[in-house]
PDB file with one MODEL, atoms N, CA, C and O in Angstrom:
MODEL        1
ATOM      1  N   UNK A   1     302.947 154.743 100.525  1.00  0.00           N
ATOM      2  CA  UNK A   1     303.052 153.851  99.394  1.00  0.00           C
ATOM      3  C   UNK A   1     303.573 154.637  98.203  1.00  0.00           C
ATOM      4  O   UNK A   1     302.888 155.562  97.766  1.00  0.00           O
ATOM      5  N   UNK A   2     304.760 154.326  97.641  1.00  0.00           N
ATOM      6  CA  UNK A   2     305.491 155.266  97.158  1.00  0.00           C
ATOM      7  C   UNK A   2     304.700 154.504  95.420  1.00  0.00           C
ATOM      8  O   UNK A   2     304.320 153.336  95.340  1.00  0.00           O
ATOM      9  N   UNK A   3     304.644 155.307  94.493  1.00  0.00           N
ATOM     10  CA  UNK A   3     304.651 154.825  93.095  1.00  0.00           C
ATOM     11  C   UNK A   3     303.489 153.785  92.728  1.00  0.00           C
ATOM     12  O   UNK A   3     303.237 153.271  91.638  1.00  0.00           O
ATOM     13  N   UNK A   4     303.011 153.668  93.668  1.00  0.00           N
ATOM     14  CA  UNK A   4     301.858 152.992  93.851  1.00  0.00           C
ATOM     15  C   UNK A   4     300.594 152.800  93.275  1.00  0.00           C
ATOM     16  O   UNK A   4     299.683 153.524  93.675  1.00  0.00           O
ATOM     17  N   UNK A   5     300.327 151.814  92.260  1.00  0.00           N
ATOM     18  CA  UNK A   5     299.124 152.554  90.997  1.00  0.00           C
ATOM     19  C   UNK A   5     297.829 152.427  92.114  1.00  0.00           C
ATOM     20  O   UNK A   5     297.946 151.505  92.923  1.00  0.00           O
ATOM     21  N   UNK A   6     296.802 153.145  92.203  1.00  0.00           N
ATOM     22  CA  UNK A   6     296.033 153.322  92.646  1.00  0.00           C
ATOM     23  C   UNK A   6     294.510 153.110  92.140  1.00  0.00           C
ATOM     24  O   UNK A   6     294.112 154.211  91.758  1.00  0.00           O
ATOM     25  N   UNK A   7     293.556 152.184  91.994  1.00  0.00           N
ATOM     26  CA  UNK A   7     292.315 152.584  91.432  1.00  0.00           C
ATOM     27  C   UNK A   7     291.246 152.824  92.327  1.00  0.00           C
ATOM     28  O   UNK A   7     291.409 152.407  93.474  1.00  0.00           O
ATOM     29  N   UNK A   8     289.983 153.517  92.002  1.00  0.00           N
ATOM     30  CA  UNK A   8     288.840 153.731  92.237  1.00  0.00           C
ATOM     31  C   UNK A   8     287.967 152.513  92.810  1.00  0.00           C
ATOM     32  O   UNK A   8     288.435 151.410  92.528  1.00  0.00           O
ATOM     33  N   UNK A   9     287.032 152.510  93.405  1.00  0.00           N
ATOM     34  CA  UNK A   9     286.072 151.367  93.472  1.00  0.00           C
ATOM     35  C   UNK A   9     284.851 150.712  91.935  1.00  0.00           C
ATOM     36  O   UNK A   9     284.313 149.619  91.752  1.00  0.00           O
ATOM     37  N   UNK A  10     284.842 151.816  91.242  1.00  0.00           N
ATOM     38  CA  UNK A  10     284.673 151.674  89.931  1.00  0.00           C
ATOM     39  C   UNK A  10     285.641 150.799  89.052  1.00  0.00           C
ATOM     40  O   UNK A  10     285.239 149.681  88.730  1.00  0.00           O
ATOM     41  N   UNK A  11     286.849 151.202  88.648  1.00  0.00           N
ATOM     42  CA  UNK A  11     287.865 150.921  87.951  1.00  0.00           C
ATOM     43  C   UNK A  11     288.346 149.442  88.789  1.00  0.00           C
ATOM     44  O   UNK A  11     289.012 148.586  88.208  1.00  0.00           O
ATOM     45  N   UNK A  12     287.984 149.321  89.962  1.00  0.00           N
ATOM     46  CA  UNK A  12     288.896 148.354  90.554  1.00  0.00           C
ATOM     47  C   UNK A  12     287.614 146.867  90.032  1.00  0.00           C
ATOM     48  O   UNK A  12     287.854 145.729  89.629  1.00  0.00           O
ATOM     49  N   UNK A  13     286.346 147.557  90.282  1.00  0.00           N
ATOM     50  CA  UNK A  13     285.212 146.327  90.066  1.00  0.00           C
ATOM     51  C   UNK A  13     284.933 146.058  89.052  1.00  0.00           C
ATOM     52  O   UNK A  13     284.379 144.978  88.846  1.00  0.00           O
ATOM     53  N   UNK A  14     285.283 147.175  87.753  1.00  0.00           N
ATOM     54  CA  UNK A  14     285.467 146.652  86.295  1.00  0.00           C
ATOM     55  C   UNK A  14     286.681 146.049  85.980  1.00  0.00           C
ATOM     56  O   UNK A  14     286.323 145.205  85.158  1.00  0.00           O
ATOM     57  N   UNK A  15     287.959 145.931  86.110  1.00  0.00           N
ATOM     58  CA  UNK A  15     289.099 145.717  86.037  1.00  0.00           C
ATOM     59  C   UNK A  15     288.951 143.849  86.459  1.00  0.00           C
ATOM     60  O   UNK A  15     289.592 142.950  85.916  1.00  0.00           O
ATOM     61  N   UNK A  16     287.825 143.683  87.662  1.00  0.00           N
ATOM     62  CA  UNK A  16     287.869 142.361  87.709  1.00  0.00           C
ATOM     63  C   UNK A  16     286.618 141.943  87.242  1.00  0.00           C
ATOM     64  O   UNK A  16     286.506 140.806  86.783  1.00  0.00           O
ATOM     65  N   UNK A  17     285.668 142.699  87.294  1.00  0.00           N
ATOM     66  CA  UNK A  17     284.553 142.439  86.433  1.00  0.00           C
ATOM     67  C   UNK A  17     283.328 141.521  87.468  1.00  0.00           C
ATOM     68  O   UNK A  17     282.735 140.446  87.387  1.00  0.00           O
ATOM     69  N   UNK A  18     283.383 142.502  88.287  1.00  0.00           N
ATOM     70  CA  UNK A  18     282.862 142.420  89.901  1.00  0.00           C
ATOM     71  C   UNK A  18     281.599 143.118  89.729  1.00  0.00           C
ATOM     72  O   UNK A  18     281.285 143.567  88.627  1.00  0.00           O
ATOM     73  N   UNK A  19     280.688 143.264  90.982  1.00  0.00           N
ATOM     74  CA  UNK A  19     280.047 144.613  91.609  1.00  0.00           C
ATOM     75  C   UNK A  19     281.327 144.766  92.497  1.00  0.00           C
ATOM     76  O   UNK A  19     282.307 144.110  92.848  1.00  0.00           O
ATOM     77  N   UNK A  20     280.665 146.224  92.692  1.00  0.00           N
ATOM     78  CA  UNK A  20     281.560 146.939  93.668  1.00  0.00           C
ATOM     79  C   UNK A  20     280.738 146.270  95.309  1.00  0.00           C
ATOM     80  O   UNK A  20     281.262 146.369  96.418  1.00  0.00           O
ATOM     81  N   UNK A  21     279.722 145.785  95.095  1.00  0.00           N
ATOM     82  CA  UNK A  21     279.204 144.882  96.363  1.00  0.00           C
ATOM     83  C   UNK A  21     280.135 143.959  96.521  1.00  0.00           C
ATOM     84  O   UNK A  21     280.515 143.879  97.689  1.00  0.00           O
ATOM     85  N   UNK A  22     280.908 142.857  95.402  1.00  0.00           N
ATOM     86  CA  UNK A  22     281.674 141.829  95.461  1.00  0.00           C
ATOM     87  C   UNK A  22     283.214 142.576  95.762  1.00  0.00           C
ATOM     88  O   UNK A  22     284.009 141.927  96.441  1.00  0.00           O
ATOM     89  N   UNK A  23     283.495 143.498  95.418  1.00  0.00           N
ATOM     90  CA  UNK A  23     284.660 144.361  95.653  1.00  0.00           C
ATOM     91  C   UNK A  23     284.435 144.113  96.839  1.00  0.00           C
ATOM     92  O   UNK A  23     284.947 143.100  97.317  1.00  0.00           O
ATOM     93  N   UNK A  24     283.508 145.062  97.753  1.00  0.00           N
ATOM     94  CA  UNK A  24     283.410 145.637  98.993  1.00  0.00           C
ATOM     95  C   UNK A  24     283.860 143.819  99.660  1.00  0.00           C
ATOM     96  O   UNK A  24     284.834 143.468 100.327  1.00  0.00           O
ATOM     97  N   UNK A  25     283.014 143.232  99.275  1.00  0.00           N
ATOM     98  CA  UNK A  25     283.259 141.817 100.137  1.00  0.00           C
ATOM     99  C   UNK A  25     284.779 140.917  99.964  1.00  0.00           C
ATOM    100  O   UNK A  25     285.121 139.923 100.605  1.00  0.00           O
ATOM    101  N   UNK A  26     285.321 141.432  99.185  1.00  0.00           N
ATOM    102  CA  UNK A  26     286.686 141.089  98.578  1.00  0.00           C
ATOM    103  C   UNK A  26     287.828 141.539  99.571  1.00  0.00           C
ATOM    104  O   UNK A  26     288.889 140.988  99.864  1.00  0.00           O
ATOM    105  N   UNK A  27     287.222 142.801 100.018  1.00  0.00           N
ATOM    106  CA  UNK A  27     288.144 143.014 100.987  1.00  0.00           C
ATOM    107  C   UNK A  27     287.958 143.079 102.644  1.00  0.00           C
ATOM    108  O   UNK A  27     288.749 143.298 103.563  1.00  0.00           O
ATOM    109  N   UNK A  28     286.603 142.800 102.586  1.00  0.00           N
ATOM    110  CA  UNK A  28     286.367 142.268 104.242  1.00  0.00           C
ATOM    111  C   UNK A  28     286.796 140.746 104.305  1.00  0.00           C
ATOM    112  O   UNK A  28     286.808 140.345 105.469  1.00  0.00           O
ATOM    113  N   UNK A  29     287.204 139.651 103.236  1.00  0.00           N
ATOM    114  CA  UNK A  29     287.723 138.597 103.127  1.00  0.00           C
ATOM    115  C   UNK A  29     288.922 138.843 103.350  1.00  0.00           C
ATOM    116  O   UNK A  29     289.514 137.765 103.373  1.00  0.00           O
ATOM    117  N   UNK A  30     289.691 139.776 103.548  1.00  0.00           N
ATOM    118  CA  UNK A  30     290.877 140.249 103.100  1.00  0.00           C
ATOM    119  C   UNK A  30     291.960 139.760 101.658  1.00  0.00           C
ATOM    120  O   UNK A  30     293.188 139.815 101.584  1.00  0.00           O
ATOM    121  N   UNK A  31     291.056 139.342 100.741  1.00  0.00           N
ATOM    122  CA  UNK A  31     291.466 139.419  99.725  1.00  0.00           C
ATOM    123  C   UNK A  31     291.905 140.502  99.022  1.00  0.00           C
ATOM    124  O   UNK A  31     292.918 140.278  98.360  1.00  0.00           O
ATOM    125  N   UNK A  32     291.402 141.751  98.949  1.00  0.00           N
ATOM    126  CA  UNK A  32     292.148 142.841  98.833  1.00  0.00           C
ATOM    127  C   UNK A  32     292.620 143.666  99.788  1.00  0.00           C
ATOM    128  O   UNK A  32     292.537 143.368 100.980  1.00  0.00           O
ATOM    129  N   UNK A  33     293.266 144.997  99.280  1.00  0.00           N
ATOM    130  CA  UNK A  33     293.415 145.610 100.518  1.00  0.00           C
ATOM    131  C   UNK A  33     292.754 146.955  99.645  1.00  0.00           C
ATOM    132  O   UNK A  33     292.764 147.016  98.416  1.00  0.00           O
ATOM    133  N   UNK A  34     292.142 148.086 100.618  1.00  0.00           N
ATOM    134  CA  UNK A  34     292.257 149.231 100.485  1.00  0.00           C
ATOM    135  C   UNK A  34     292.975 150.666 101.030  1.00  0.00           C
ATOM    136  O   UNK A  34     293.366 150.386 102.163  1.00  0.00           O
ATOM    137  N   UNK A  35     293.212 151.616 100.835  1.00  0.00           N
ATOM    138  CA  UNK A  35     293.752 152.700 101.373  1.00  0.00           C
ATOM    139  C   UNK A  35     292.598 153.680 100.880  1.00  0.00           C
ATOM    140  O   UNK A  35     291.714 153.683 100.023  1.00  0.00           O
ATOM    141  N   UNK A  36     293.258 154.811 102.249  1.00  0.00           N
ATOM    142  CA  UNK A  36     292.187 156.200 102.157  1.00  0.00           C
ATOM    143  C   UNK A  36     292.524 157.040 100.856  1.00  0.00           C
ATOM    144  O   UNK A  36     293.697 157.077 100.484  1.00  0.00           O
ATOM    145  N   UNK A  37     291.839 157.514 100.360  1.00  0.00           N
ATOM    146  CA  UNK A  37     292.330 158.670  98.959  1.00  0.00           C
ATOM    147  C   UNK A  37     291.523 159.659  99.281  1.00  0.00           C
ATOM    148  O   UNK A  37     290.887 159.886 100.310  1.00  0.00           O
ATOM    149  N   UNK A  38     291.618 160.195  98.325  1.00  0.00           N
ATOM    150  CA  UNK A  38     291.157 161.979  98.436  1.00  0.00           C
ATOM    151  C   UNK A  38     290.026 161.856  98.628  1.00  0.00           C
ATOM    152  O   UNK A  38     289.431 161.043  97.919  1.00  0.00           O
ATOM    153  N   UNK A  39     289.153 162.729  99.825  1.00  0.00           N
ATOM    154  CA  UNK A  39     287.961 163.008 100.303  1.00  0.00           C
ATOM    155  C   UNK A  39     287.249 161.837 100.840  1.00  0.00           C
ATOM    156  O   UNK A  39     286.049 161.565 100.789  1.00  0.00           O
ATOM    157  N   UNK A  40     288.385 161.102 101.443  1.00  0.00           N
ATOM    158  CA  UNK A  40     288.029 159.933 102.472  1.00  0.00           C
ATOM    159  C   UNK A  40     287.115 159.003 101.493  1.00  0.00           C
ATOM    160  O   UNK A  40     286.085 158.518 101.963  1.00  0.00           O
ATOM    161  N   UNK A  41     287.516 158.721  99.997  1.00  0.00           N
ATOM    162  CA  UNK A  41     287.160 157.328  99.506  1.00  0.00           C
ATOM    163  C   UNK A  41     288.009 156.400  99.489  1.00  0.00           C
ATOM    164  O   UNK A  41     289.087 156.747  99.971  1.00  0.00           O
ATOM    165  N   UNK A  42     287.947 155.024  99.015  1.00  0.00           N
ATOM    166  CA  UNK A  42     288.813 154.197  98.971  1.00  0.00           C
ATOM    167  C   UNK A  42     289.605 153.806  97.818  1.00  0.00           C
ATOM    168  O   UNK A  42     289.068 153.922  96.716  1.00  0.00           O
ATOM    169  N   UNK A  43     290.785 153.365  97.887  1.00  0.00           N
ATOM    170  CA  UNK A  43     291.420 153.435  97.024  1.00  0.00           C
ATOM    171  C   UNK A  43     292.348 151.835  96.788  1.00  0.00           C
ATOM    172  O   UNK A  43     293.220 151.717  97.648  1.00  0.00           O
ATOM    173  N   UNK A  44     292.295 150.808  95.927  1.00  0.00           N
ATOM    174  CA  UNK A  44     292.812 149.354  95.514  1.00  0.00           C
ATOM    175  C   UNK A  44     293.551 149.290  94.782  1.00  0.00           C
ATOM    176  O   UNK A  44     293.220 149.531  93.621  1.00  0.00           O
ATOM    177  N   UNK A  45     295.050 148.898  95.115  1.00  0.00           N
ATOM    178  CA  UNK A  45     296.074 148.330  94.823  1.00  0.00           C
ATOM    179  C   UNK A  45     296.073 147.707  93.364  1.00  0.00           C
ATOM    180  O   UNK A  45     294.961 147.178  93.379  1.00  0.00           O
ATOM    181  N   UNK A  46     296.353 147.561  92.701  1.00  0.00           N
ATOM    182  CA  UNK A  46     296.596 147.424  91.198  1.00  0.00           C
ATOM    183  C   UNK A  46     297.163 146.127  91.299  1.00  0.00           C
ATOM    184  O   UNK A  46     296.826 145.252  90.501  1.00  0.00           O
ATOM    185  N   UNK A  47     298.158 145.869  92.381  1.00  0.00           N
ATOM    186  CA  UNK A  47     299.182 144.447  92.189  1.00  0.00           C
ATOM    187  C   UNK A  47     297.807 143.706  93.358  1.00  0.00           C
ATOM    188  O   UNK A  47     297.572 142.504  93.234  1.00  0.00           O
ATOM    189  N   UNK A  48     297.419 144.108  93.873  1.00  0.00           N
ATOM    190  CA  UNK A  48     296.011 143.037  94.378  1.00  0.00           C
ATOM    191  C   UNK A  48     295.133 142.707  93.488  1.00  0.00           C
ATOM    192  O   UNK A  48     294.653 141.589  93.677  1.00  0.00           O
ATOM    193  N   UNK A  49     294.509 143.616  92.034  1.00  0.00           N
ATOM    194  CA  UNK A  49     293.880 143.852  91.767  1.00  0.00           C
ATOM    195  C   UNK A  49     293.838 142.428  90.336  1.00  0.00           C
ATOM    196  O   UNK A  49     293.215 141.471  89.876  1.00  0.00           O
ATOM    197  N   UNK A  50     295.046 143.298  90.218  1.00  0.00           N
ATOM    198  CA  UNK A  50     296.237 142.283  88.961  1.00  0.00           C
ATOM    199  C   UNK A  50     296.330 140.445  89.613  1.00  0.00           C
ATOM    200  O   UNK A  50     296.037 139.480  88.906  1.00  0.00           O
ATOM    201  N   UNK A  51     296.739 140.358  90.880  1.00  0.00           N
ATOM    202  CA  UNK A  51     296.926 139.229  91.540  1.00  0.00           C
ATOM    203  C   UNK A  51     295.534 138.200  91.403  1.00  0.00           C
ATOM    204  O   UNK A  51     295.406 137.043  91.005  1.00  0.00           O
ATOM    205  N   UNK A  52     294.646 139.138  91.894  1.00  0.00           N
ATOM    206  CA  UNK A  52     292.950 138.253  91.613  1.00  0.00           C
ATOM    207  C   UNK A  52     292.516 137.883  90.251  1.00  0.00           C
ATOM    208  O   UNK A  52     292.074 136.763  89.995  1.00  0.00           O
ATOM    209  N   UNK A  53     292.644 138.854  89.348  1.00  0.00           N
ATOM    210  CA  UNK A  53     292.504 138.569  87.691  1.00  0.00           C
ATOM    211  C   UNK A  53     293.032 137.512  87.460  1.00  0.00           C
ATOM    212  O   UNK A  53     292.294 136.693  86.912  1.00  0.00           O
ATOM    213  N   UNK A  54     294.590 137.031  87.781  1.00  0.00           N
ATOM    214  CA  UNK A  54     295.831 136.046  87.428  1.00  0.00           C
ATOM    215  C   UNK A  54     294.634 134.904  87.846  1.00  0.00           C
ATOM    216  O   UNK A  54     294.053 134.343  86.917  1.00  0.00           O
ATOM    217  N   UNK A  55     294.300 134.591  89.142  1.00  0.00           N
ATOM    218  CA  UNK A  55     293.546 133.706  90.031  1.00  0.00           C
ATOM    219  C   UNK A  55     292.244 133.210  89.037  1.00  0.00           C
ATOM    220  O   UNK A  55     292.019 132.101  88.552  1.00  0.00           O
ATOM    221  N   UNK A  56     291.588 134.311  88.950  1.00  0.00           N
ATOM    222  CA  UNK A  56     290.580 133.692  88.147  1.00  0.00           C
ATOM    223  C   UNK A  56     290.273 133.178  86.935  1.00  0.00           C
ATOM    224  O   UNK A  56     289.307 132.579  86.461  1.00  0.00           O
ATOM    225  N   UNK A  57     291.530 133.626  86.470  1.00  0.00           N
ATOM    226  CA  UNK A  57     291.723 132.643  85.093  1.00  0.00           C
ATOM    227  C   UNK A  57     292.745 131.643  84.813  1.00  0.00           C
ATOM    228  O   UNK A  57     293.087 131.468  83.643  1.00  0.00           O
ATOM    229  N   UNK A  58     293.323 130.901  85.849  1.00  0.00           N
ATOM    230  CA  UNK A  58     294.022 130.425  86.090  1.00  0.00           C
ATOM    231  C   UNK A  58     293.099 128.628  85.903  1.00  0.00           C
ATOM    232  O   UNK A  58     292.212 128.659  86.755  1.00  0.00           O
ATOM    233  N   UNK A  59     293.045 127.413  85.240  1.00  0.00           N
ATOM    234  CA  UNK A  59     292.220 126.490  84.707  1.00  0.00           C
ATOM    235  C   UNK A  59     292.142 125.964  86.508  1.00  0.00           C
ATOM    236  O   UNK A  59     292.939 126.105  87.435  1.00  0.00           O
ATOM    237  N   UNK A  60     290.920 125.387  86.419  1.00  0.00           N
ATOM    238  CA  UNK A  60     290.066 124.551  87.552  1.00  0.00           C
ATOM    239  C   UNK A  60     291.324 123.937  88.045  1.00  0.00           C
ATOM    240  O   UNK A  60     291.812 124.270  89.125  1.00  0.00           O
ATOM    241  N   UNK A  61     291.837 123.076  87.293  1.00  0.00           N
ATOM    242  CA  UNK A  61     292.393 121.836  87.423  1.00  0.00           C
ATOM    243  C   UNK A  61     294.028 122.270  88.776  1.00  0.00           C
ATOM    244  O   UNK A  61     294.482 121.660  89.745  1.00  0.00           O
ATOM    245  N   UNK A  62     294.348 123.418  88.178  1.00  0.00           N
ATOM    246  CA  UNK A  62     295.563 123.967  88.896  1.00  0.00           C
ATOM    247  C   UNK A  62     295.732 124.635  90.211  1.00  0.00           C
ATOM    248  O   UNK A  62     296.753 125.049  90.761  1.00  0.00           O
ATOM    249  N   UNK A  63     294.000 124.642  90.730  1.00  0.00           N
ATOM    250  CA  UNK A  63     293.577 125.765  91.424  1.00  0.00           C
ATOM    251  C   UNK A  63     293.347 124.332  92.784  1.00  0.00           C
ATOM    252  O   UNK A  63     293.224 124.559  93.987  1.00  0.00           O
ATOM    253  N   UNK A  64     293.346 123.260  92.288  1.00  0.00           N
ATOM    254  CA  UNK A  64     293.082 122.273  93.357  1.00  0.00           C
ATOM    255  C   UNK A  64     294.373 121.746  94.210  1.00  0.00           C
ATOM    256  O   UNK A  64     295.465 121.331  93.821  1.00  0.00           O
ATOM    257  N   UNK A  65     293.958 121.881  95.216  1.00  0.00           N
ATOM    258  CA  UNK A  65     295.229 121.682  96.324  1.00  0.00           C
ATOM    259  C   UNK A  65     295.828 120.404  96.501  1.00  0.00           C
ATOM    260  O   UNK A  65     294.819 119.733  96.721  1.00  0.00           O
ATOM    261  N   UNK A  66     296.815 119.586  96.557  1.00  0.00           N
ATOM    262  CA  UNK A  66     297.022 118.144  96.361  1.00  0.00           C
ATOM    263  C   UNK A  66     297.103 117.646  98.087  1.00  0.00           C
ATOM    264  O   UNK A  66     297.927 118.134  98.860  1.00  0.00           O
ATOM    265  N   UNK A  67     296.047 116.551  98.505  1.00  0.00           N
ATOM    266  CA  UNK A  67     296.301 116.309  99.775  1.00  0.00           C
ATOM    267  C   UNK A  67     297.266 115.306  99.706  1.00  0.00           C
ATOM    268  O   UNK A  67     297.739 114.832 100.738  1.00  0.00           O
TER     269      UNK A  67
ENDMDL
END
Protein backbone atom coordinates (compact mmCIF):
# COMPACT_ATOMS: atom_id res chain seq x y z
CA UNK A 1 0.00 0.00 0.00
CA UNK A 2 1.94 2.69 -1.38
CA UNK A 3 1.32 6.43 0.37
CA UNK A 4 -1.11 5.09 2.39
CA UNK A 5 -2.17 7.18 5.61
CA UNK A 6 -2.14 4.75 8.24
CA UNK A 7 -3.72 5.01 11.89
CA UNK A 8 -3.41 3.28 15.19
CA UNK A 9 -6.35 1.52 16.94
CA UNK A 10 -6.38 4.56 19.25
CA UNK A 11 -6.37 7.33 16.61
CA UNK A 12 -8.63 5.24 14.38
CA UNK A 13 -11.45 4.90 17.51
CA UNK A 14 -11.08 8.58 18.34
CA UNK A 15 -11.14 9.81 14.79
CA UNK A 16 -14.69 8.09 14.75
CA UNK A 17 -15.38 8.47 18.22
CA UNK A 18 -15.80 4.69 18.89
CA UNK A 19 -14.32 2.19 21.57
CA UNK A 20 -11.71 0.45 20.13
CA UNK A 21 -14.25 -2.63 21.17
CA UNK A 22 -16.65 -0.94 18.41
CA UNK A 23 -13.49 -0.51 16.12
CA UNK A 24 -12.54 -4.14 16.70
CA UNK A 25 -16.30 -5.04 15.69
CA UNK A 26 -16.21 -2.62 12.72
CA UNK A 27 -14.00 -4.69 11.15
CA UNK A 28 -15.14 -8.24 11.79
CA UNK A 29 -18.39 -6.59 9.99
CA UNK A 30 -16.06 -5.86 7.41
CA UNK A 31 -16.73 -2.40 7.56
CA UNK A 32 -13.24 -1.57 7.92
CA UNK A 33 -10.25 -3.05 6.90
CA UNK A 34 -7.00 -3.53 8.81
CA UNK A 35 -3.28 -4.22 7.95
CA UNK A 36 -0.23 -5.59 9.99
CA UNK A 37 2.20 -2.62 11.25
CA UNK A 38 5.15 -2.62 13.23
CA UNK A 39 5.41 -5.30 15.97
CA UNK A 40 2.43 -7.19 14.65
CA UNK A 41 -0.30 -4.39 15.66
CA UNK A 42 -2.96 -3.26 13.55
CA UNK A 43 -3.10 -0.66 11.45
CA UNK A 44 -6.75 1.40 9.62
CA UNK A 45 -6.99 2.96 6.52
CA UNK A 46 -7.75 6.65 6.78
CA UNK A 47 -10.04 6.54 3.42
CA UNK A 48 -12.15 3.70 5.51
CA UNK A 49 -11.85 5.62 8.38
CA UNK A 50 -12.83 9.03 6.55
CA UNK A 51 -15.64 6.91 4.55
CA UNK A 52 -17.51 5.88 8.04
CA UNK A 53 -17.31 9.53 9.56
CA UNK A 54 -18.99 10.79 5.94
CA UNK A 55 -21.80 7.84 6.88
CA UNK A 56 -22.50 8.90 10.16
CA UNK A 57 -23.25 12.20 9.65
CA UNK A 58 -24.88 11.96 6.74
CA UNK A 59 -29.12 13.08 7.91
CA UNK A 60 -31.51 9.90 8.75
CA UNK A 61 -33.61 10.79 5.99
CA UNK A 62 -30.80 10.04 3.11
CA UNK A 63 -29.51 6.99 4.71
CA UNK A 64 -33.03 5.21 3.88
CA UNK A 65 -33.11 2.93 0.96
CA UNK A 66 -36.13 3.57 -1.53
CA UNK A 67 -38.08 0.21 -2.16
Amino acid sequence: MINMKLLTANQAAEALSVSKATLYAYVSRGLLQSVEGPDRSRRYLWDDIERLRMRKVRPKEDRKSVV
